[in-house]
Each structure stands twice: as structure tokens, then as C-alpha cells.
C-alpha positions as CSV (number, residue, x, y, z in Angstrom):
1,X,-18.9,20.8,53.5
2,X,-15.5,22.1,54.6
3,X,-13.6,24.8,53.1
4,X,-10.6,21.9,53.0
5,X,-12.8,19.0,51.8
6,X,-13.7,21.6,48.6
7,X,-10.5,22.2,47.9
8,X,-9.5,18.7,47.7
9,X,-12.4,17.9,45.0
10,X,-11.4,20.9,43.1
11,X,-7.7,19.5,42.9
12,X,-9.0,16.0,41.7
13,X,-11.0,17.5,39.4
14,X,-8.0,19.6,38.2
15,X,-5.8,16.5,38.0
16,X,-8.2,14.3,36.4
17,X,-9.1,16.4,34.0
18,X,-5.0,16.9,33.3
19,X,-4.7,13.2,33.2
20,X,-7.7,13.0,30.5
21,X,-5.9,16.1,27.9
22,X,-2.4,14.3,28.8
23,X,-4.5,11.0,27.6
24,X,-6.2,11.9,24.4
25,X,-3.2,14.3,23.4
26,X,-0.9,11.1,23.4
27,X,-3.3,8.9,21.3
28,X,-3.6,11.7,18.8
29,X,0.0,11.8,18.3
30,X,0.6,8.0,18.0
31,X,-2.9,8.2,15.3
32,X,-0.8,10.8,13.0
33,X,2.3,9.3,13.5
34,X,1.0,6.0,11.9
35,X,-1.0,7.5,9.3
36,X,1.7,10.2,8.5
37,X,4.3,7.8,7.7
38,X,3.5,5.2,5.0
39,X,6.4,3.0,6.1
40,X,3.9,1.8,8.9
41,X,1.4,0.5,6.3
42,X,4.9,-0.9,4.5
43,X,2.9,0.8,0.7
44,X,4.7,0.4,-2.4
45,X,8.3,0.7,-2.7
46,X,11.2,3.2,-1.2
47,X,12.1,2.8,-5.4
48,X,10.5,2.2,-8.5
49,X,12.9,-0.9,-8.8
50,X,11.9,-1.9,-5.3
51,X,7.7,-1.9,-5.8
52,X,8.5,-3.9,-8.9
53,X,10.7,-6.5,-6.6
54,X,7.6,-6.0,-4.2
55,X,5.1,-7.1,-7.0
56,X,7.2,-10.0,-8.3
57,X,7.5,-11.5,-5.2
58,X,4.0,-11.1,-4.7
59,X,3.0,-12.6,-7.7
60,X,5.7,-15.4,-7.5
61,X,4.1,-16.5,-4.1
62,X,0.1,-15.5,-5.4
63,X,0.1,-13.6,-2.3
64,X,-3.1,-11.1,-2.0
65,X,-1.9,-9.0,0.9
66,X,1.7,-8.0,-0.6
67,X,-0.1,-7.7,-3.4
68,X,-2.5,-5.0,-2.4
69,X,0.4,-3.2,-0.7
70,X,2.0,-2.4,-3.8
71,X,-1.1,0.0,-4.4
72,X,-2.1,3.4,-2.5
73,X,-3.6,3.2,0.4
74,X,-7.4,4.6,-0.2
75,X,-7.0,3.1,-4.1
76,X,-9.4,1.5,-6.2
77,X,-7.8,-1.5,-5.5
78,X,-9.0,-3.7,-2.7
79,X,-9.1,-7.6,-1.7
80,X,-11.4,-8.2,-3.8
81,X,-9.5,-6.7,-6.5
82,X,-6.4,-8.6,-5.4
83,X,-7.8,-11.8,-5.3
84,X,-9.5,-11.5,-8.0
85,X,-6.4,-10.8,-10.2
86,X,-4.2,-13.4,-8.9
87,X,-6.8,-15.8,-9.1
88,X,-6.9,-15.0,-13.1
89,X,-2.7,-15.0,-12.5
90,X,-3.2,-18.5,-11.2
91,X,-5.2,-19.6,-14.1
92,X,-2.9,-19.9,-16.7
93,X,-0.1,-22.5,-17.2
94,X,3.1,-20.4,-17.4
95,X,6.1,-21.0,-19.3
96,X,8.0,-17.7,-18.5
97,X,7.2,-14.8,-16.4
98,X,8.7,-11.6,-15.8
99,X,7.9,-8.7,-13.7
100,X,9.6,-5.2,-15.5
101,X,10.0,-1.3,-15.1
102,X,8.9,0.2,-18.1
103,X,9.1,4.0,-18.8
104,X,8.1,6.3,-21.4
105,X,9.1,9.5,-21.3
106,X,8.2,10.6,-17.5
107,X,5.6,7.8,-17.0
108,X,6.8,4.6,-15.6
109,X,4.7,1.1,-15.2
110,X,5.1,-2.0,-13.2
111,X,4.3,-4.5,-16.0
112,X,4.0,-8.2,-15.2
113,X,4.7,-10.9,-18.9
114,X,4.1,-14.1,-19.2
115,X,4.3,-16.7,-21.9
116,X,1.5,-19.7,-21.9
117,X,2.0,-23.1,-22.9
118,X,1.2,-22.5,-26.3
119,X,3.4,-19.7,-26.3
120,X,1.0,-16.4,-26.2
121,X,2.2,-13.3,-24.7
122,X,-0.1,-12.0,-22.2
123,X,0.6,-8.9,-19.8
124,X,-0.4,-6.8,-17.8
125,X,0.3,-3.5,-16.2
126,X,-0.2,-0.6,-13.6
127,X,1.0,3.1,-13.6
128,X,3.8,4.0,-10.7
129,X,2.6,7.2,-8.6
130,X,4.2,8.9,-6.1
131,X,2.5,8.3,-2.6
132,X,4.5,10.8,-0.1
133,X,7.6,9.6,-0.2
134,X,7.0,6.3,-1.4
135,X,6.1,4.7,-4.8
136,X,2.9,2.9,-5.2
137,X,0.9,1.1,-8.3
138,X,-2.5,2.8,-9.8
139,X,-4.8,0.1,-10.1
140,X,-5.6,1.5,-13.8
141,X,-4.5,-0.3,-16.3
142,X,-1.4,1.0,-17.3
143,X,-1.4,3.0,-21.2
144,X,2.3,3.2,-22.1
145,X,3.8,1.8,-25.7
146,X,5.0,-1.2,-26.2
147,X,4.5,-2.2,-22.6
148,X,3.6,-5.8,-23.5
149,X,6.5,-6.7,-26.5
């Protein structure tokens, strides 16, 4: 083998392996970018007032998957979980429903009331956390007074 010739494969090693850094550096920095930034997952709510939108339009269209994105990423809550609870949603014959923002004292909860035919008050209701800088829903029930009156 020529002095040249070794040179040669030495440089294409060189730049390949340049090429393969260049490579994986890149895809690491799109993989944090996405999971840094929980407007890519579109989680919870910019607002309090906005996840509560977020979960009444959910609800209003018995939609699983905005659903679930009203919760933490990593939560308790899962599909199962989110079908499961709109399927008991879906159960009941409505006569009103509202979807509120309750606080008490620093604590604040997402709490979805309805009224059945036969006019019994049913709710239920989740804790908002702070995810970053969004707001999401605990999939805990929520413990606050008078969430349900």
C-alpha cells in the first residue's frame, strides 16, 4: 500500500467519522428540543382557564385523546383511564353540564357538574399542577370544599 492511498483512507475515516458526531449530535438536539418543551405534546393549558376550556371541549365531544392531554405527561392517567371515564361520562342522560375553575385558598381544580334526568348532581374533579410552564390535571380525585354545590 502506498504512502498516498493511506492517507486517503485515513481522511475518509476522519470524515466519516465527522459525519457520524455531526449525525447523532443533531438527533440529540431535535430529541430534547421535543421533550423540553411541552407545547410539542400540546399538555394542559398555557392558563388554568385555558385547561378547563381544554377539558370542556373534550368532554363536550367525549374525545379520549384531548382528554388525556389535559393530564401530565408520565401521569397516572392513561387511555385506559380516559376511556374509561368518558365512557362512564357517556352513561348518564344529561340535563346540564358545566365544566368550572374552582379554588380554595392556593389549590385550584378542574371540576366537571352535571345534572341527570332526575335531577341529581354528580361531579367530578381533578387538582391543577404546574407542569413547566404549563398547567396540567392530577388524575387524583380532586379534595377541595364545596367543589360539587
Amino acid at each position: 500500500m502506498t504512502r498516498a492511498s493511506s492517507r486517503k483512507r485515513a481522511s475518509s475515516k476522519f470524515w466519516f467519522g465527522v459525519l457520524i458526531v455531526i449525525i447523532a449530535g443533531w438527533l440529540t438536539f431535535i430529541s430534547v428540543q421535543i421533550y423540553a418543551d411541552p407545547n410539542n405534546f400540546d399538555r394542559g393549558g398555557s392558563t388554568p382557564e385555558d385547561l378547563r376550556d381544554k377539558v370542556a371541549r373534550a368532554l363536550a365531544d367525549s374525545d379520549s385523546e384531548k382528554f388525556l392531554a389535559a393530564f401530565a405527561k408520565g401521569s397516572d392517567a392513561d387511555d385506559e383511564y380516559a376511556n374509561a371515564y368518558l365512557g362512564k361520562w357517556k352513561a348518564f342522560e344529561k340535563r346540564s353540564t358545566t365544566v368550572d375553575l374552582v379554588s380554595s385558598g392556593d389549590a385550584q381544580a378542574v371540576v366537571a357538574k352535571f345534572s341527570t334526568a332526575d335531577n341529581t348532581a354528580l361531579c367530578s374533579g381533578w387538582n391543577v399542577v404546574r407542569d413547566g410552564e404549563r398547567f396540567v390535571l392530577d388524575p387524583a380525585p380532586a379534595i377541595l370544599p364545596s367543589s360539587c354545590s
